[in-house]
Residue frames as qw, qx, qy, qz and C-alpha x, y, z in Angstrom:
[[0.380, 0.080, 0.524, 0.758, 123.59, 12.16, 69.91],
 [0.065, 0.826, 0.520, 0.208, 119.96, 13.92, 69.47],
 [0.172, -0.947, -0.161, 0.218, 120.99, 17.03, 71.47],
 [0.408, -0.393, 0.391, 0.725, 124.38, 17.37, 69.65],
 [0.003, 0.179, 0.663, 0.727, 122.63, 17.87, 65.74],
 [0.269, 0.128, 0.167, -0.940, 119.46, 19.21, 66.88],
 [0.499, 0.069, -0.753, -0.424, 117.53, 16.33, 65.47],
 [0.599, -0.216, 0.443, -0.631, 114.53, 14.85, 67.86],
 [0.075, -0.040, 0.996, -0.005, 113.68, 11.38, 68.57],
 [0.226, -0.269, -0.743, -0.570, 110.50, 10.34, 66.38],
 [0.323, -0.517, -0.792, -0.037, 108.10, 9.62, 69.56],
 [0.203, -0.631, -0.535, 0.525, 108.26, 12.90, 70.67],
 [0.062, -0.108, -0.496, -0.859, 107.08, 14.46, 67.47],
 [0.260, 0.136, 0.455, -0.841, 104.34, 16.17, 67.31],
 [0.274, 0.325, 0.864, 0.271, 100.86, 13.78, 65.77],
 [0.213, 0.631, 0.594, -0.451, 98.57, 16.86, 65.95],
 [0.528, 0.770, 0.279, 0.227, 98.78, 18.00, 62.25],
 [0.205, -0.911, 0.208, 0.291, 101.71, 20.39, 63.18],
 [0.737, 0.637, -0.040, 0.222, 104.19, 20.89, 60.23],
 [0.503, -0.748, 0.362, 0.238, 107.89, 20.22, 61.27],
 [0.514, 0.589, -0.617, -0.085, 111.30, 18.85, 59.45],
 [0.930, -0.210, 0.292, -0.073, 111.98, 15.18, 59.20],
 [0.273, 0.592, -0.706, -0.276, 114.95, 13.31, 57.97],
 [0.990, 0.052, -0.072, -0.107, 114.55, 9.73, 56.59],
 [0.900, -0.344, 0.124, 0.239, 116.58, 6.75, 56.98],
 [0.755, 0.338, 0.146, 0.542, 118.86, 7.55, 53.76],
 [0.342, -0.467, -0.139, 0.804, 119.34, 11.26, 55.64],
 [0.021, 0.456, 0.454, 0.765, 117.31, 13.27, 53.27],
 [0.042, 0.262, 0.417, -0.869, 115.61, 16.43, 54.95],
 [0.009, -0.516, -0.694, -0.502, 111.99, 17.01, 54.01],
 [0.037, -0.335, -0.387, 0.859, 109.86, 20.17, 54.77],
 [0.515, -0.257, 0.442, -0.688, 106.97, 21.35, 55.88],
 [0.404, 0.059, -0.908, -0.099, 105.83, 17.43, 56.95],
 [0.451, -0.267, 0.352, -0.776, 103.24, 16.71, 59.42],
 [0.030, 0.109, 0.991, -0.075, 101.51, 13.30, 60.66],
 [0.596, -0.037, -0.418, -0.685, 98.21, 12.37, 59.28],
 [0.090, 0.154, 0.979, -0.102, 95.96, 9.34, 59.92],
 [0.703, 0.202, -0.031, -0.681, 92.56, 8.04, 59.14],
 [0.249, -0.199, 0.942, -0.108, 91.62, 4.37, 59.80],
 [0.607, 0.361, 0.551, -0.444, 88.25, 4.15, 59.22],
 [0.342, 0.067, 0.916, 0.197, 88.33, 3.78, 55.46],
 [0.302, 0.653, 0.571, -0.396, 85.48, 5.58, 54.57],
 [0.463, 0.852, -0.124, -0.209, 86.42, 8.25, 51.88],
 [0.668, 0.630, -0.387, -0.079, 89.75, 6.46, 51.03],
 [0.790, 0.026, -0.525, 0.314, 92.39, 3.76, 51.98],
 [0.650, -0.747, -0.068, 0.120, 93.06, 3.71, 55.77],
 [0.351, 0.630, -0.394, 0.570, 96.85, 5.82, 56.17],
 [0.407, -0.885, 0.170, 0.150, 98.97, 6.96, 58.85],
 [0.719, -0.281, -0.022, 0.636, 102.14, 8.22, 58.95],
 [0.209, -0.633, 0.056, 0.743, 104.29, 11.45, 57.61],
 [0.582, 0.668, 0.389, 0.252, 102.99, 13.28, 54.74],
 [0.361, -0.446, 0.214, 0.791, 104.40, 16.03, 52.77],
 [0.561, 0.654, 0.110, -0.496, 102.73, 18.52, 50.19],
 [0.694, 0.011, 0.592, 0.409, 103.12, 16.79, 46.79],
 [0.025, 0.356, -0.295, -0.886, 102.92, 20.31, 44.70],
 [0.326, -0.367, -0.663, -0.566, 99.20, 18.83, 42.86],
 [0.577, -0.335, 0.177, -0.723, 97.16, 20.25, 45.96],
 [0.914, -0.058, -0.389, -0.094, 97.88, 16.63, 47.15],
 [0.328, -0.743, 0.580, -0.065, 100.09, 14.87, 49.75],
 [0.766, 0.319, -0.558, 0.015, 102.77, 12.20, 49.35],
 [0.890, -0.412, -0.130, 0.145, 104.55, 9.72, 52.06],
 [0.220, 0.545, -0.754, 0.294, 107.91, 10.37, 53.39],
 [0.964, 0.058, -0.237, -0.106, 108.96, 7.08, 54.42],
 [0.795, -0.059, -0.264, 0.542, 111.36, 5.29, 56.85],
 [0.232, -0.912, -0.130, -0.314, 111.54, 8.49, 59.40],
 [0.763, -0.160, -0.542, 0.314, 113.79, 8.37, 61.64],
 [0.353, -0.372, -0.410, 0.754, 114.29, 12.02, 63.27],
 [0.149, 0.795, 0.425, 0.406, 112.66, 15.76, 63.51],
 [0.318, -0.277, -0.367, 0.829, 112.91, 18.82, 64.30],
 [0.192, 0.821, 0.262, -0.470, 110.60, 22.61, 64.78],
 [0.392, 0.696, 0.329, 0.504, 110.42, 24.11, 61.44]]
């Protein structure tokens, strides 16, 4: 089904800060998204996953991924 809708299977998104389109479970399209992380803890709660500018010079989660594709 991935290569019929142009939509990529999650694990072979890219983790390296590259900004792509995701759609979540409920089929909402978010853009420009990109994977984050930071375990250690140090300057602020440990994260990972897909963020998305949150329009306050901030980012927000998108949640419950499930496909992407190249911007």
């Amino acid at each position: 089904a991935w290569a019929n809708d142009g939509w990529l299977p999650m694990w072979a998104a890219p983790k390296n800060a590259t900004n792509v389109r995701v759609r979540n479970s409920s089929g909402d399209i978010h853009e420009p998204v990109h994977f984050a992380q930071d375990l250690s803890g140090e300057e602020q709660p440990a994260f990972s996953g897909w963020f998305k500018p949150d329009g306050h010079k901030g980012y927000m989660e998108v949640n419950n991924v499930k496909a992407w594709m190249p911007l």
